[in-house]
C-alpha positions as CSV (number, residue, x, y, z in Angstrom):
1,X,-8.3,-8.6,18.6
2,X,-6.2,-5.7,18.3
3,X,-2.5,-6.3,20.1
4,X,-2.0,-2.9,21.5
5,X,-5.6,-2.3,23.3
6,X,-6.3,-5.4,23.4
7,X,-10.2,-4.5,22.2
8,X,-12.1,-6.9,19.2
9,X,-12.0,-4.3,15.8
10,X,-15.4,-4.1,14.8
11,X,-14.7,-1.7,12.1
12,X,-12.3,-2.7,9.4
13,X,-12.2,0.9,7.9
14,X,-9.8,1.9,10.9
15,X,-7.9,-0.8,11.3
16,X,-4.5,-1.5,10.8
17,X,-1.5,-4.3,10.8
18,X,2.1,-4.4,11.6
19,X,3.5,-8.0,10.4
20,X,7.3,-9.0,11.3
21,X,9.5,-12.2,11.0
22,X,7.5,-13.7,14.1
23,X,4.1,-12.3,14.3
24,X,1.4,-10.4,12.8
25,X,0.1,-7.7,14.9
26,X,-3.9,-6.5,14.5
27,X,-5.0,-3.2,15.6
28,X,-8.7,-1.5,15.8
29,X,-6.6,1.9,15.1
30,X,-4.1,2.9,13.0
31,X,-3.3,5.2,16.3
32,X,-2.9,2.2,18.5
33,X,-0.4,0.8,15.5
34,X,1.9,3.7,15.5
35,X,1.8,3.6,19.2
36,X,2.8,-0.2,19.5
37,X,5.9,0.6,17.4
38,X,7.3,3.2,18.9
39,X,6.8,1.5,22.0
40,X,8.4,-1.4,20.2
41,X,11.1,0.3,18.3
42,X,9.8,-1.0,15.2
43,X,9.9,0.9,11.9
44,X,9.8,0.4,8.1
45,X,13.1,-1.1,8.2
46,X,11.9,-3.8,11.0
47,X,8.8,-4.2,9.8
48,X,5.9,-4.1,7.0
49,X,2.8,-1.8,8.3
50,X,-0.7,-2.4,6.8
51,X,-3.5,0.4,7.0
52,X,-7.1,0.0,5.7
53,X,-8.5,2.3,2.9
54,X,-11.1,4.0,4.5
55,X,-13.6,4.1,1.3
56,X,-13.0,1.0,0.1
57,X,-12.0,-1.0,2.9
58,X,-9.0,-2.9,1.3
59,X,-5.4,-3.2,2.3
60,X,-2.8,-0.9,1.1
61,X,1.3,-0.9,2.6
62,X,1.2,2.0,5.0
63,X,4.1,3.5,3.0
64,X,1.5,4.3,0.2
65,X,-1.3,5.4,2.0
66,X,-1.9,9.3,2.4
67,X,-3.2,9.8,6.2
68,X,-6.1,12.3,7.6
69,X,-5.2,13.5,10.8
70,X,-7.2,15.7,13.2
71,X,-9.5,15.6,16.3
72,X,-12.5,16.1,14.0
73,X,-12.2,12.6,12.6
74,X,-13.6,9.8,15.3
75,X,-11.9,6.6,15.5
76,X,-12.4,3.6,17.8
77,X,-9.9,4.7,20.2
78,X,-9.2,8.3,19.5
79,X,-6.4,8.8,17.6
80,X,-8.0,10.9,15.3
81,X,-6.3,9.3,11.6
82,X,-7.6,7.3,8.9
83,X,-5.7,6.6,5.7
84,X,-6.6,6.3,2.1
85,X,-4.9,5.1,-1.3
86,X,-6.6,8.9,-2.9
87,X,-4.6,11.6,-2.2
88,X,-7.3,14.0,-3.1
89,X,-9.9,12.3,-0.8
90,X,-7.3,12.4,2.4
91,X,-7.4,16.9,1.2
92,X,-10.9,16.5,1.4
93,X,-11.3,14.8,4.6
94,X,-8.4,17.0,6.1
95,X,-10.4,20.1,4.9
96,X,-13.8,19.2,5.9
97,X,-12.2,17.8,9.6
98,X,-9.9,20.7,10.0
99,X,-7.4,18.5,9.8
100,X,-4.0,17.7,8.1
101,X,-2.8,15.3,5.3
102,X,0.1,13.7,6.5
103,X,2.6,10.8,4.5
104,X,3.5,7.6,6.7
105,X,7.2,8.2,8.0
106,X,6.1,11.9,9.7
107,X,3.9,9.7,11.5
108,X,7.0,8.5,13.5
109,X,7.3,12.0,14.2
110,X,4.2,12.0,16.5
111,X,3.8,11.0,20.3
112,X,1.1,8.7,19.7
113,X,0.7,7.6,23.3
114,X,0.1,11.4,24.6
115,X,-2.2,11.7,21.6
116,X,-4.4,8.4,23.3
117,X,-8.0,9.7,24.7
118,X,-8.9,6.0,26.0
Protein backbone atom coordinates (compact mmCIF):
# COMPACT_ATOMS: atom_id res chain seq x y z
CA UNK A 1 0.00 0.00 0.00
CA UNK A 2 1.68 3.12 -0.79
CA UNK A 3 1.53 5.82 2.40
CA UNK A 4 1.27 8.96 0.47
CA UNK A 5 -1.74 7.91 -2.11
CA UNK A 6 -2.73 5.48 -0.28
CA UNK A 7 -3.19 3.16 -3.64
CA UNK A 8 -1.87 -0.94 -3.64
CA UNK A 9 1.71 -0.66 -5.98
CA UNK A 10 1.25 -3.04 -8.55
CA UNK A 11 4.37 -2.32 -10.24
CA UNK A 12 7.62 -2.70 -8.33
CA UNK A 13 9.69 -0.86 -11.12
CA UNK A 14 8.21 2.53 -9.85
CA UNK A 15 8.17 2.17 -6.52
CA UNK A 16 9.91 3.55 -3.79
CA UNK A 17 10.60 3.63 0.21
CA UNK A 18 11.39 6.10 2.80
CA UNK A 19 12.33 4.07 6.13
CA UNK A 20 12.96 6.15 9.61
CA UNK A 21 13.51 5.34 13.31
CA UNK A 22 9.56 4.48 13.59
CA UNK A 23 8.20 3.34 10.33
CA UNK A 24 8.84 2.34 6.90
CA UNK A 25 7.02 4.19 4.40
CA UNK A 26 5.90 2.27 0.81
CA UNK A 27 5.10 4.30 -2.18
CA UNK A 28 3.75 3.17 -5.82
CA UNK A 29 5.91 6.39 -7.05
CA UNK A 30 8.98 7.64 -6.49
CA UNK A 31 6.87 11.12 -7.13
CA UNK A 32 4.54 10.33 -4.33
CA UNK A 33 7.96 9.67 -2.05
CA UNK A 34 9.50 12.92 -2.65
CA UNK A 35 6.14 14.51 -2.12
CA UNK A 36 5.56 12.81 1.40
CA UNK A 37 8.93 14.23 2.59
CA UNK A 38 8.68 17.42 1.77
CA UNK A 39 5.39 17.41 3.14
CA UNK A 40 7.08 15.71 6.12
CA UNK A 41 10.20 17.68 6.35
CA UNK A 42 12.17 14.60 5.96
CA UNK A 43 15.56 14.47 4.14
CA UNK A 44 18.71 12.38 3.86
CA UNK A 45 19.77 13.48 7.23
CA UNK A 46 16.24 12.21 8.83
CA UNK A 47 15.87 9.56 6.80
CA UNK A 48 17.12 6.54 4.43
CA UNK A 49 15.12 6.75 0.88
CA UNK A 50 14.87 3.56 -1.27
CA UNK A 51 14.09 3.69 -5.11
CA UNK A 52 13.62 0.63 -7.43
CA UNK A 53 15.97 0.02 -10.49
CA UNK A 54 13.80 0.22 -13.21
CA UNK A 55 15.55 -2.63 -15.38
CA UNK A 56 16.27 -4.79 -12.86
CA UNK A 57 13.76 -4.26 -10.39
CA UNK A 58 16.11 -4.30 -7.23
CA UNK A 59 16.70 -1.88 -4.46
CA UNK A 60 19.29 0.68 -4.64
CA UNK A 61 19.71 3.86 -1.63
CA UNK A 62 18.15 6.76 -3.53
CA UNK A 63 21.47 8.63 -2.90
CA UNK A 64 22.95 6.29 -5.65
CA UNK A 65 20.40 6.12 -8.06
CA UNK A 66 20.55 8.41 -11.26
CA UNK A 67 16.82 9.67 -11.88
CA UNK A 68 14.83 10.14 -15.44
CA UNK A 69 12.68 12.87 -15.22
CA UNK A 70 10.14 14.11 -17.83
CA UNK A 71 6.40 14.03 -18.82
CA UNK A 72 7.22 11.46 -21.51
CA UNK A 73 7.91 8.75 -18.97
CA UNK A 74 4.37 7.30 -17.51
CA UNK A 75 4.24 6.33 -13.94
CA UNK A 76 1.44 5.05 -11.77
CA UNK A 77 0.61 8.41 -10.60
CA UNK A 78 2.18 10.84 -12.82
CA UNK A 79 5.17 12.07 -11.62
CA UNK A 80 6.95 11.40 -14.56
CA UNK A 81 10.62 9.78 -12.83
CA UNK A 82 12.04 6.51 -12.60
CA UNK A 83 15.55 5.78 -11.32
CA UNK A 84 18.31 3.40 -12.23
CA UNK A 85 21.76 2.19 -10.77
CA UNK A 86 23.22 2.91 -14.92
CA UNK A 87 24.05 6.26 -15.45
CA UNK A 88 24.17 5.70 -19.13
CA UNK A 89 20.66 4.08 -19.22
CA UNK A 90 18.96 7.18 -17.12
CA UNK A 91 20.85 9.47 -20.68
CA UNK A 92 19.08 7.11 -22.65
CA UNK A 93 15.81 7.15 -21.23
CA UNK A 94 16.17 11.11 -20.62
CA UNK A 95 17.02 11.30 -24.50
CA UNK A 96 14.47 9.09 -25.87
CA UNK A 97 11.63 10.82 -23.29
CA UNK A 98 12.82 14.33 -23.77
CA UNK A 99 13.62 14.30 -20.54
CA UNK A 100 16.38 15.21 -17.94
CA UNK A 101 18.91 13.09 -15.78
CA UNK A 102 18.72 14.30 -12.53
CA UNK A 103 20.93 13.14 -9.06
CA UNK A 104 18.77 12.55 -5.75
CA UNK A 105 19.25 15.81 -3.60
CA UNK A 106 18.08 18.32 -6.75
CA UNK A 107 15.15 16.32 -6.34
CA UNK A 108 14.40 18.35 -3.05
CA UNK A 109 14.61 21.13 -5.35
CA UNK A 110 11.28 20.21 -7.10
CA UNK A 111 7.58 21.00 -6.01
CA UNK A 112 6.49 17.56 -6.29
CA UNK A 113 2.89 18.23 -5.10
CA UNK A 114 2.30 20.88 -8.13
CA UNK A 115 4.05 18.35 -10.37
CA UNK A 116 0.91 15.57 -9.15
CA UNK A 117 -1.57 14.84 -12.25
CA UNK A 118 -3.86 12.42 -9.97
Amino acid sequence: MCEYCRMMIDDFHYSAEIVTKRKVHKFDDIGCMLAYAQSNDLSLDKAHFWVMDFDSATWIKGEEAYFALSQGIHTPMGYGIIAFKDLIKTKETADKTKGEVKEFKSLFNIDWKQRHEH
